[in-house]
LUMZAPA-545220 format. One line per field, with one value per residue: residue number from 1; residue in three letters; x, y, z of N, C-alpha, C, O in turn. Coordinates in steps of 0.001 Angstrom, whole numbers, padded with zeros to 6 digits. Layout:
i <- (NUM_...)
aa <- (ALA_...)
nx <- (X_...)
ny <- (Y_...)
nz <- (Z_...)
cax <- (X_...)
cay <- (Y_...)
caz <- (Z_...)
cx <- (X_...)
cy <- (Y_...)
cz <- (Z_...)
ox <- (X_...)
oy <- (Y_...)
oz <- (Z_...)
This chain:
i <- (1_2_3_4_5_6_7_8_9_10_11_12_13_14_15_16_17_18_19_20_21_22_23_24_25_26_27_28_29_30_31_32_33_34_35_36_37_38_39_40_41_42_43_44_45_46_47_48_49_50_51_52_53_54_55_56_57_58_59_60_61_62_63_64_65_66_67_68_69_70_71_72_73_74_75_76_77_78_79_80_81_82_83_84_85_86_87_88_89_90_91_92_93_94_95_96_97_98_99_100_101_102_103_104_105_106_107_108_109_110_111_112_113_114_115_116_117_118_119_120_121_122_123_124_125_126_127_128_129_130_131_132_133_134_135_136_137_138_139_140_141_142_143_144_145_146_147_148_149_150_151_152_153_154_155_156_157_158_159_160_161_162_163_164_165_166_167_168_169_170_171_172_173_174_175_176_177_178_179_180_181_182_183_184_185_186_187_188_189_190_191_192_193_194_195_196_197_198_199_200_201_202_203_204_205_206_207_208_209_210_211_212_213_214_215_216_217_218_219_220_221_222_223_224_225_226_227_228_229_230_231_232_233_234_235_236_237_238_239_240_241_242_243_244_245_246_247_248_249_250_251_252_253_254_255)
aa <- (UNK_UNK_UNK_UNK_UNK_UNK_UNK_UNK_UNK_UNK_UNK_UNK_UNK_UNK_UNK_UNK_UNK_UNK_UNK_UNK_UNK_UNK_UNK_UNK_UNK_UNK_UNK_UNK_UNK_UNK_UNK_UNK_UNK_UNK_UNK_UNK_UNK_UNK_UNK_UNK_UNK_UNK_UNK_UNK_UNK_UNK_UNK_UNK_UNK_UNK_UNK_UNK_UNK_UNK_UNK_UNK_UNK_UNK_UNK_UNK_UNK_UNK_UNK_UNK_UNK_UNK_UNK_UNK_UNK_UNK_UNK_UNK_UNK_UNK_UNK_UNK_UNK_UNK_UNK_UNK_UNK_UNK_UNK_UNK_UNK_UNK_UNK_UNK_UNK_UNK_UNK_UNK_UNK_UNK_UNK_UNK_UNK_UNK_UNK_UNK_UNK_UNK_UNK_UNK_UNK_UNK_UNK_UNK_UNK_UNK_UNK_UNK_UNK_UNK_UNK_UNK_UNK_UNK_UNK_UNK_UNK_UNK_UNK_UNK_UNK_UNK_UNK_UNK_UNK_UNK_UNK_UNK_UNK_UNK_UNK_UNK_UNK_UNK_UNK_UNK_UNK_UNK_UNK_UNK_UNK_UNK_UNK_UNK_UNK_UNK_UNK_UNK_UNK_UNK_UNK_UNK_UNK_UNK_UNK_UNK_UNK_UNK_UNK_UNK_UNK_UNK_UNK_UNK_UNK_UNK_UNK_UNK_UNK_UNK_UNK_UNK_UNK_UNK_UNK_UNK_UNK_UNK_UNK_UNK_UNK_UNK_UNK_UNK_UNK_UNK_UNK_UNK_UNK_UNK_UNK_UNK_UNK_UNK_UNK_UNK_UNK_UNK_UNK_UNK_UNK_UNK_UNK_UNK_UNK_UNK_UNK_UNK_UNK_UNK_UNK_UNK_UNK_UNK_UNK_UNK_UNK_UNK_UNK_UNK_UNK_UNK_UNK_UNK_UNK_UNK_UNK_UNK_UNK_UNK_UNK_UNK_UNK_UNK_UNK_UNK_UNK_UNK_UNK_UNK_UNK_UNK_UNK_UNK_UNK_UNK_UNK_UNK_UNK_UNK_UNK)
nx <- (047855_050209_050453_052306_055103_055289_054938_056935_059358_058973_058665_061870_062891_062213_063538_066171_066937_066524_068617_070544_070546_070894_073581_074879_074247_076263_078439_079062_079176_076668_076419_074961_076103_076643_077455_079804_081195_082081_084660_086921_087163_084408_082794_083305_082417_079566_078784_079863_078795_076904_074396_073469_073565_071889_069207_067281_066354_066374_064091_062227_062126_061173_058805_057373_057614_055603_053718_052714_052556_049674_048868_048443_047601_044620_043868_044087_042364_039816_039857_040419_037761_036168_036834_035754_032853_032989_033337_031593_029266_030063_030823_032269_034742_037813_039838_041272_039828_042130_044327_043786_043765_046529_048230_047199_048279_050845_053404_053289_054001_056153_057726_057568_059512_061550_062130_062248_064279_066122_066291_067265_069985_070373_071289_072979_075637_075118_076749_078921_080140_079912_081952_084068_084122_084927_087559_088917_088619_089950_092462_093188_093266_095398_097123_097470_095462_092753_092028_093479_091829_089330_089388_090601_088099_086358_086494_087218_086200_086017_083765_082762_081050_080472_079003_078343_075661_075753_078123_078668_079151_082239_084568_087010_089688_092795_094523_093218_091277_087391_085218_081600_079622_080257_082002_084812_088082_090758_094157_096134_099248_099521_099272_100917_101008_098448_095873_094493_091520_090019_086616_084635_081122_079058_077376_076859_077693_080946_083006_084758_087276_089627_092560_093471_096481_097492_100032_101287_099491_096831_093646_093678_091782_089287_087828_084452_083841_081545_082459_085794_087469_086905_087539_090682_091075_090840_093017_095468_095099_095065_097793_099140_098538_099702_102420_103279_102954_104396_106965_106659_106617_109363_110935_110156_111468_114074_114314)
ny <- (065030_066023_068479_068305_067700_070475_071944_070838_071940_074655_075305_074551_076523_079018_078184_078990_081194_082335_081130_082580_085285_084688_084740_086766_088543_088226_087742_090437_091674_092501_092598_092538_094694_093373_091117_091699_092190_090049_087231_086246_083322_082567_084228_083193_080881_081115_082246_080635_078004_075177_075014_077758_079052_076694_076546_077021_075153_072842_073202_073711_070605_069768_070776_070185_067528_067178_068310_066557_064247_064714_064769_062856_061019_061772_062874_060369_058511_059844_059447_056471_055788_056683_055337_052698_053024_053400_050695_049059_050114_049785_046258_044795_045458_044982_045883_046167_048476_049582_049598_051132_053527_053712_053582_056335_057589_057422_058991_061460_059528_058503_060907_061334_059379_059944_062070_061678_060280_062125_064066_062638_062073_064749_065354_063440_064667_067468_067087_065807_068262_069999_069144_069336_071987_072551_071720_072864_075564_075056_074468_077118_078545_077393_078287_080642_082543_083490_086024_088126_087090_087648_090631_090923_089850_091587_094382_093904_094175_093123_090931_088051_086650_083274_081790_079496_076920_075315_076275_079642_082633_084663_085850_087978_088875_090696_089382_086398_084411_083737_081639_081037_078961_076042_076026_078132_079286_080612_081141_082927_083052_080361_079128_076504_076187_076558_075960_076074_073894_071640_070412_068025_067555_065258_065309_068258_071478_072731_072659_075019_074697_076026_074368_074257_074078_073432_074224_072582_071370_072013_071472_070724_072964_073126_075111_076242_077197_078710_079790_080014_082890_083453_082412_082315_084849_085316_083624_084862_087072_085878_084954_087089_088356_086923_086939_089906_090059_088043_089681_091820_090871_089935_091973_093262_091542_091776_095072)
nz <- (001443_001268_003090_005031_004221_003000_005279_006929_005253_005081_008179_008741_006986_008043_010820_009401_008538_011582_012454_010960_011215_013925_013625_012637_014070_016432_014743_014314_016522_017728_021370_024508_026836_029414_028398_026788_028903_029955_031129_029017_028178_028729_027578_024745_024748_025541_022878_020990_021483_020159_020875_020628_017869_016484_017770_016420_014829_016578_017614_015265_014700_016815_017157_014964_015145_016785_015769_013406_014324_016173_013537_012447_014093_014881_012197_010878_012293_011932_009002_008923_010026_007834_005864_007114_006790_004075_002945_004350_003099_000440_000391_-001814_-002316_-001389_-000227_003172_005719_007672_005555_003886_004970_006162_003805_002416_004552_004575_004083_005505_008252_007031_007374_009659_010936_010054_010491_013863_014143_013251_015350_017124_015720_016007_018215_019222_017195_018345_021512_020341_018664_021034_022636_021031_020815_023451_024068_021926_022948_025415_024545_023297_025557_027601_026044_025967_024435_024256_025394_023963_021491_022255_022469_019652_018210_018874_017904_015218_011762_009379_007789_006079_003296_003599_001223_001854_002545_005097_006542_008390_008123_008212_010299_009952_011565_012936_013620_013902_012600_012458_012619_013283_012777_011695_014390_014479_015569_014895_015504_013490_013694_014332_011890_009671_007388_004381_002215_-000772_-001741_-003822_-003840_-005390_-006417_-007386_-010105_-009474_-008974_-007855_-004792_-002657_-000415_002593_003415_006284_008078_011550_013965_016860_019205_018273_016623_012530_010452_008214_005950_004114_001097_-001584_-004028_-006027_-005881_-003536_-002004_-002202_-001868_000567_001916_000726_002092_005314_005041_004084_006333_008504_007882_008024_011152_011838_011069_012767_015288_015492_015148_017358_019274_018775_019717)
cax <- (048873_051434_050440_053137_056115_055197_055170_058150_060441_058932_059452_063075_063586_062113_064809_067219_066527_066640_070007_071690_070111_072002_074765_074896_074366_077095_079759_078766_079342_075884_075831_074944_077442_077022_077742_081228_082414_082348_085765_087160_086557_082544_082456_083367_081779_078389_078752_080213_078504_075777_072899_073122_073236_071241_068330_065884_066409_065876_062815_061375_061620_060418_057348_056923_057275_054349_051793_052769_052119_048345_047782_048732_046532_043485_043331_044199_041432_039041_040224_039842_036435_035497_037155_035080_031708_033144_033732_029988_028448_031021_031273_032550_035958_038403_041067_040861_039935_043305_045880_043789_044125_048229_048835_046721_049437_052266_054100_053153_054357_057605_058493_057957_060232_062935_062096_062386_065552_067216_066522_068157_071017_071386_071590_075050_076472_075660_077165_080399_080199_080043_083008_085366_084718_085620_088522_089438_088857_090755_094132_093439_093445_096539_098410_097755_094865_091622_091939_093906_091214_088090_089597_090438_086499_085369_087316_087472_085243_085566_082812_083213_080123_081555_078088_077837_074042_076422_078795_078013_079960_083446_085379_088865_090193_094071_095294_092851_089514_086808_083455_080374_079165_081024_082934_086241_088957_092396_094991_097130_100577_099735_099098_102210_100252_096977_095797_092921_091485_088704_086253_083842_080082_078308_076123_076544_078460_081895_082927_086562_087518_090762_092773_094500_097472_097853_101100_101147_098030_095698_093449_093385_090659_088548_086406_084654_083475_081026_083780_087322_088151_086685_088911_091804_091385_091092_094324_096210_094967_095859_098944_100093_098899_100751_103901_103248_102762_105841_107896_106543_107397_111197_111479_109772_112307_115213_114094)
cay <- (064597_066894_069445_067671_068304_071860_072839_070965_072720_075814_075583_074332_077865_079942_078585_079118_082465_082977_081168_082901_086438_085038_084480_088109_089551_087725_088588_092395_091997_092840_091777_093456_095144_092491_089899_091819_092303_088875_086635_085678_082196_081988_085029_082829_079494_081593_082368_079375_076323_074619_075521_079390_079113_075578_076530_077345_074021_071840_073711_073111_069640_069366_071407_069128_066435_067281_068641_065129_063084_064903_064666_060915_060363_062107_062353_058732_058242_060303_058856_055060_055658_056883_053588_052264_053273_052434_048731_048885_050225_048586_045330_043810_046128_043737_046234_046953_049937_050013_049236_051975_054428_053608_053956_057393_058372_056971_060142_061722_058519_058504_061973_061206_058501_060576_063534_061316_059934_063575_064741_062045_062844_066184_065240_063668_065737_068372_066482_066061_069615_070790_068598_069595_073366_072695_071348_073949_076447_074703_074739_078210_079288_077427_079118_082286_083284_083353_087298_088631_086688_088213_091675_090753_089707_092858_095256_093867_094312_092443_089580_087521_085786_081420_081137_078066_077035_074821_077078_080772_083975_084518_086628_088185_089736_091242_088138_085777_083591_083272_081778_080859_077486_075274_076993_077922_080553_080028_082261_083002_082779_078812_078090_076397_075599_076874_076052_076030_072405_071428_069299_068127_066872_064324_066129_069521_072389_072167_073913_074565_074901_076482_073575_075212_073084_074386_073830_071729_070835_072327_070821_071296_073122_073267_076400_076520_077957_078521_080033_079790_083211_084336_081319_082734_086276_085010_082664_085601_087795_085379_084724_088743_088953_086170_087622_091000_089629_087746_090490_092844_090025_089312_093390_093815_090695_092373_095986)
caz <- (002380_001728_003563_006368_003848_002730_006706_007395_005087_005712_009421_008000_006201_008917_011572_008686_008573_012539_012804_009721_011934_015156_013425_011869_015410_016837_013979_014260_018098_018901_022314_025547_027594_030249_027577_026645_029792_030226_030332_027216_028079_029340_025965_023419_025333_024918_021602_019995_021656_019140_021339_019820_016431_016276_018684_016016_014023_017413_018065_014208_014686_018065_017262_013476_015345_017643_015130_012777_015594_016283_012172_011664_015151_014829_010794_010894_012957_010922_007440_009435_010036_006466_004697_007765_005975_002730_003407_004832_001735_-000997_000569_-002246_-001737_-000902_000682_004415_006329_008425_004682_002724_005783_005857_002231_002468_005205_004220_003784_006998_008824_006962_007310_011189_011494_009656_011543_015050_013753_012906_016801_017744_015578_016418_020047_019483_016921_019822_022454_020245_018760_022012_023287_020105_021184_024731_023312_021600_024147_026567_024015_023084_027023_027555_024552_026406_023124_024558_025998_022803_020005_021795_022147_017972_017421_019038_017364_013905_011313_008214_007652_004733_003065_002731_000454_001954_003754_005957_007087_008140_007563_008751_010353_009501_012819_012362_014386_014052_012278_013367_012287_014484_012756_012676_015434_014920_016257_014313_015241_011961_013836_014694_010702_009208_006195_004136_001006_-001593_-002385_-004639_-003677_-006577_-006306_-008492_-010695_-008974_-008656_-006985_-003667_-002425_000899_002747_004253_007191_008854_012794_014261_017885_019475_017613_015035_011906_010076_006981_005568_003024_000305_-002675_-004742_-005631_-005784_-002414_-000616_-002630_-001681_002064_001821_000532_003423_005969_004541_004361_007803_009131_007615_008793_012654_011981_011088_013900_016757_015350_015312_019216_019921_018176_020620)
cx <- (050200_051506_052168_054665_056096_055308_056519_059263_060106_059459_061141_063840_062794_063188_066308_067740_066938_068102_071073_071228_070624_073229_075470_075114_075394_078360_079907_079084_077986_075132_075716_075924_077776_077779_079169_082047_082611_083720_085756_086443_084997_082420_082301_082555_079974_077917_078998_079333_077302_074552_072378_072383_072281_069739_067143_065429_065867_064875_061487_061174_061070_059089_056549_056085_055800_053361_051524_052434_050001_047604_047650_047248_045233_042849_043501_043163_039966_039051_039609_038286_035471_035861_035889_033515_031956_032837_032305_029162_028908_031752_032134_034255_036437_039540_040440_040956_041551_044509_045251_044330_045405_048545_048535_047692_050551_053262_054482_054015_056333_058433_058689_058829_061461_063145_063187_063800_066887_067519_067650_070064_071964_071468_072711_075507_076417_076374_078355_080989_080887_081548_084250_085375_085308_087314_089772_089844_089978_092126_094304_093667_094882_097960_098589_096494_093957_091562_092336_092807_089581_088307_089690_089198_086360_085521_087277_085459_084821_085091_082495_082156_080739_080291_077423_076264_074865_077322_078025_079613_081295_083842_086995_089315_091543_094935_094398_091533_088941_085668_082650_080156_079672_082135_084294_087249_090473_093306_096237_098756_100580_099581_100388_101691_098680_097179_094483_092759_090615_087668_084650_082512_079755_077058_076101_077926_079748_082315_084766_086356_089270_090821_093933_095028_098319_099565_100768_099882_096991_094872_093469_091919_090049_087452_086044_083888_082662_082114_085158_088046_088050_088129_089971_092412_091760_092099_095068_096306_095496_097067_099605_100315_099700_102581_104113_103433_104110_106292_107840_106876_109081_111539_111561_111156_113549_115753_114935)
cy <- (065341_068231_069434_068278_069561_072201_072167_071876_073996_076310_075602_075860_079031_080158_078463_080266_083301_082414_082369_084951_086506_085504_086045_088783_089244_087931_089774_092531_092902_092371_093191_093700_094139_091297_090172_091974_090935_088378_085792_084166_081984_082874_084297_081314_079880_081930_081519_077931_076311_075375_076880_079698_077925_075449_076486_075812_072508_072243_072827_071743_069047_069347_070322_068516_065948_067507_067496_064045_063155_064625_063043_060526_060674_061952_061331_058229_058195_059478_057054_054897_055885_055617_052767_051546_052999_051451_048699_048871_050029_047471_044320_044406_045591_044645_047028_048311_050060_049953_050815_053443_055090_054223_055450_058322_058121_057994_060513_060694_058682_059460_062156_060528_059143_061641_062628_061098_061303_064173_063726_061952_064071_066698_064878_064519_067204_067883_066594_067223_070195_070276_068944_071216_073720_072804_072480_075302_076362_075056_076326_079518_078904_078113_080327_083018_083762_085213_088247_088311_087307_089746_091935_090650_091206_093942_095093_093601_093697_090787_089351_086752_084297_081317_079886_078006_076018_075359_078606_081636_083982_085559_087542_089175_089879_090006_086692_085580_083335_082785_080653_079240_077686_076323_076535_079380_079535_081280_082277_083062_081047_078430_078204_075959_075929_076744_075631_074476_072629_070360_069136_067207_066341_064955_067052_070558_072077_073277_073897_075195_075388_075177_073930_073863_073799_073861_073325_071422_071238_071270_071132_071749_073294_074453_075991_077245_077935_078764_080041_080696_083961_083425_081734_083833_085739_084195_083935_086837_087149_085393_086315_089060_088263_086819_089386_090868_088964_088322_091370_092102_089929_090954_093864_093141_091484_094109_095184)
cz <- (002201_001822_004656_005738_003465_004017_007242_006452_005021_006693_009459_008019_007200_010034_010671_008830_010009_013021_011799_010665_013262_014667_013362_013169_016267_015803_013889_015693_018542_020071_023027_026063_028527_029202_026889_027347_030806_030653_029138_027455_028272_027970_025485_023971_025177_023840_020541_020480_021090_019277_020347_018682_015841_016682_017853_014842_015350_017740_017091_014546_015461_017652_015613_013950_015969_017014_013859_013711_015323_014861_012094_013069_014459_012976_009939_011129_012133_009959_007590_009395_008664_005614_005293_006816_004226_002140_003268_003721_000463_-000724_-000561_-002875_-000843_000043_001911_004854_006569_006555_003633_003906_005905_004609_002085_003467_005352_004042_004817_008327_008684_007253_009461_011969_011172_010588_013393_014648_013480_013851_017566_017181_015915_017505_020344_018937_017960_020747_021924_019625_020112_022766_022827_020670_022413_024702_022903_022269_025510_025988_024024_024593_027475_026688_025049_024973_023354_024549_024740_021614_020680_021847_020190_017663_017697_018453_015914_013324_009787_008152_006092_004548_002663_001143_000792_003070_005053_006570_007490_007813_008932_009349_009995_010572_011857_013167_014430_013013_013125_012239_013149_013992_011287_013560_015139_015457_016091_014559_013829_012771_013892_013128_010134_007583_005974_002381_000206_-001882_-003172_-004320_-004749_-006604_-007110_-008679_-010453_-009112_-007744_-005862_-003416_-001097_001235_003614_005089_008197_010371_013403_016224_018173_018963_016647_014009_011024_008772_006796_004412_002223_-000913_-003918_-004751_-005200_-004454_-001755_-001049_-002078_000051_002688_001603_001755_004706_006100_005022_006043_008657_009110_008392_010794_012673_011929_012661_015208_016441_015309_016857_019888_019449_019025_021694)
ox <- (051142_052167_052898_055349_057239_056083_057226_060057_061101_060287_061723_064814_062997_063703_067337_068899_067452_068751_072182_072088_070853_073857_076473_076080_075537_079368_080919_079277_078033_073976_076040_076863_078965_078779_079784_083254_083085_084398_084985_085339_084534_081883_081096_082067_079196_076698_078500_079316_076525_073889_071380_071300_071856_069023_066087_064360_065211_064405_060572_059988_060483_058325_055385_054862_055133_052233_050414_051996_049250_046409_046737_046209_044793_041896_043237_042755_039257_038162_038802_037704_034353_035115_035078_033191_031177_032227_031784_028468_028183_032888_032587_034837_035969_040070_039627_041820_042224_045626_045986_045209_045642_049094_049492_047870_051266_054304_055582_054581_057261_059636_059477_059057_062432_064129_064299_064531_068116_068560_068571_071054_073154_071634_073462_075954_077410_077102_079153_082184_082010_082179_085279_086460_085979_088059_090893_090901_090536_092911_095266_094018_095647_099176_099542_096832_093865_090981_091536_092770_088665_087410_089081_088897_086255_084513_087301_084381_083734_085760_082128_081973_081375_080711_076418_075928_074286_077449_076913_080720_081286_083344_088021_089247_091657_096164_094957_090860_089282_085338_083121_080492_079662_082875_084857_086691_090991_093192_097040_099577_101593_099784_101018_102428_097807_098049_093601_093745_090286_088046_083773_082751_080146_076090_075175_079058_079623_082055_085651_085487_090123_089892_095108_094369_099366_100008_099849_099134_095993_095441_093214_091015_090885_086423_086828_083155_083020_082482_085787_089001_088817_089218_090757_093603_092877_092090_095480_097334_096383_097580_100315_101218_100372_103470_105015_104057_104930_106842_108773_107384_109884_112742_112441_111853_114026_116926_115069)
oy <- (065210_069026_070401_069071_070000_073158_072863_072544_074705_077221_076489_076274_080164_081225_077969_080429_084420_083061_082795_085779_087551_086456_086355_089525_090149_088374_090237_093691_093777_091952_094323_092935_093849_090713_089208_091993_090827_089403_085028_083895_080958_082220_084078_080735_079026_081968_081593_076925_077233_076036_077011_080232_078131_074570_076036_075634_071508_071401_072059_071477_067987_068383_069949_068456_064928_067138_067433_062945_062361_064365_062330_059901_059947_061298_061249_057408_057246_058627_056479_053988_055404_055069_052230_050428_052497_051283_048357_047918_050105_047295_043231_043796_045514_044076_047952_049132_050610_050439_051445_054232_056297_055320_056078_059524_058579_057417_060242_061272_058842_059259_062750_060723_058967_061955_062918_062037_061278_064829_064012_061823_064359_067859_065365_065426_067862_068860_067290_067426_070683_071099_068980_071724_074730_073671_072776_075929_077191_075760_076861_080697_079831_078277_081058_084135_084812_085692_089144_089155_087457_090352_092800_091378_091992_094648_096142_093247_093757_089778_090137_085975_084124_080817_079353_078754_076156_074714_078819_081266_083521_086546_086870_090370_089513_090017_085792_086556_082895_083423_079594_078340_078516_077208_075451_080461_078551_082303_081386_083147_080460_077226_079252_075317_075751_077141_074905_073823_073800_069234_069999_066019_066911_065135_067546_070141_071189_074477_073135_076003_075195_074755_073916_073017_074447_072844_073956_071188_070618_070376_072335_070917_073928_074590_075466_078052_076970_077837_080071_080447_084878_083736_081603_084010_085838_084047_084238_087359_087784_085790_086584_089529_088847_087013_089777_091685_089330_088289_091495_092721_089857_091128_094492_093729_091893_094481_095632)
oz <- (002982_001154_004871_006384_003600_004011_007971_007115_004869_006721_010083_008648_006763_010370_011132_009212_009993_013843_012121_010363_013871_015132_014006_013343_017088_016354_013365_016059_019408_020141_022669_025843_028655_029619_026433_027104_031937_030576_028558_026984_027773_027076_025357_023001_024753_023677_019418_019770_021338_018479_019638_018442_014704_016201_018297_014259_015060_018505_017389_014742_015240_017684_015468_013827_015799_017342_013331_013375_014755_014723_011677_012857_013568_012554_008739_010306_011800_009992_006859_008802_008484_004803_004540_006416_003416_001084_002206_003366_-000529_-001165_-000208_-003772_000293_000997_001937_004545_005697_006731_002872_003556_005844_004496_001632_003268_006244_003730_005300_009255_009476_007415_010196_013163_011909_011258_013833_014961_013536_013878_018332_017902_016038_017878_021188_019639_018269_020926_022551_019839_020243_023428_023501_020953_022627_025159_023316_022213_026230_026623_024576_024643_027744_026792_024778_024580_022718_023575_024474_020719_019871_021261_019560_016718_016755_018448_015269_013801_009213_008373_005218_005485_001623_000100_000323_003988_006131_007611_007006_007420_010073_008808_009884_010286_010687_013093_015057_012682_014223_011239_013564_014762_010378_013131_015293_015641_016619_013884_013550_011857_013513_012973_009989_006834_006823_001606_000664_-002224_-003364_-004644_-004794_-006823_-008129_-007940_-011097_-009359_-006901_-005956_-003806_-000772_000368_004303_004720_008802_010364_012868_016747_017224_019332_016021_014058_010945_008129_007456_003622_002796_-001588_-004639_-003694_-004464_-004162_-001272_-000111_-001817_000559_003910_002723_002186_005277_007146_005991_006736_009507_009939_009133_011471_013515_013029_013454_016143_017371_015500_017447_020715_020507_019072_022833)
């Protein structure tokens, strides 16, 4: 019976594999030409909303769910009928066909109810995913950012590994963050505040994250990180470039 968990976290680490391979093709900017001469807004609305980077994880459990369904049925069925003949010829075997059948798929069963239960999770967190990037998109079009931060993706070239299996890889444009999942796009003139935290697991390894403080409507955001001194190096980069962008606007304004 645990064939069911060896193929689910397989399937698991296969669409691990094909998101962490969008992701990659989407921080390298390899899209089609139609897909860059997009507008900024429908660009980054194709590239950031859940569906993208998530697609191969709602698939796995679709497809689980479907070939856990046919095992629990049919080699339920099967297995029922062999206790069946059991019973028949060791009548004096007090436990029923149908409780030895259960106990024999008890695994299978459970990993289906968790499974069913996880699609249905990751039907809202899409829904409010998808609502926080609207969100976002919408402020960053009013700010006037949208047209300036995907000319910055396309152009820039340093991608930063977080380490994390929950996060993916980052960007460092010359005006802007970016990274794909969790979607964000921070321009470095709106942060009035960034700084390293620690956050420390029970029993495990500890992770730190950058806690970036946006100035007006924005939200603020969290990265993070396997190590301290990558988030360090990438706080200090921010930081220079912020100051640098500041200086070069109070000089243009000063022209």
């Amino acid at each position: 019976m645990m064939l069911m968990p060896f193929l689910f976290f397989f399937l698991f680490f296969m669409a691990y594999l094909f998101r962490k391979r969008k992701v990659e093709k989407i921080l390298f900017s390899e899209f089609d030409e139609s897909e860059k001469d997009l507008e900024a807004r429908e660009f980054f609305n194709r590239m950031l909303k859940i569906e993208r980077s998530a697609k191969g994880f709602y698939y796995v459990e679709v497809i689980f769910l479907i070939i856990n369904t046919f095992f629990i049925l049919f080699g339920g069925y099967k297995t029922y009928l062999k206790e069946v003949e059991f019973v028949k010829e060791y009548p004096r075997f007090t436990e029923s066909p149908l409780s030895s059948t259960l106990i024999k798929f008890m695994i299978p069963i459970i990993m289906w109810v968790l499974v069913f239960f996880l699609i249905i999770f990751a039907m809202i967190m899409k829904k409010k995913e998808n609502k926080r990037i609207t969100e976002m998109l919408d402020n960053l079009e009013k700010a006037k950012f949208l047209k300036f931060a995907k000319e910055d993706f396309l152009k820039s070239d340093r991608i930063l590994e977080t380490g994390m299996v929950v996060m993916s890889e980052i960007k460092l444009g010359d005006r802007y963050l970016f990274s794909v999942y969790p979607a964000y796009i921070v321009p470095y003139t709106l942060i009035k505040g960034i700084k390293v935290e620690k956050f420390s697991r029970p029993r495990g390894k500890s992770i730190y994250y950058l806690d970036i403080s946006l100035k007006r409507f924005f939200q603020d955001t969290k990265i993070y990180f396997a190590k301290k001194d990558v988030a360090e190096k990438v706080r200090e980069f921010i930081l220079e470039r912020n100051k640098d962008l500041y200086e070069k606007e109070n000089t243009e304004w000063d022209i």
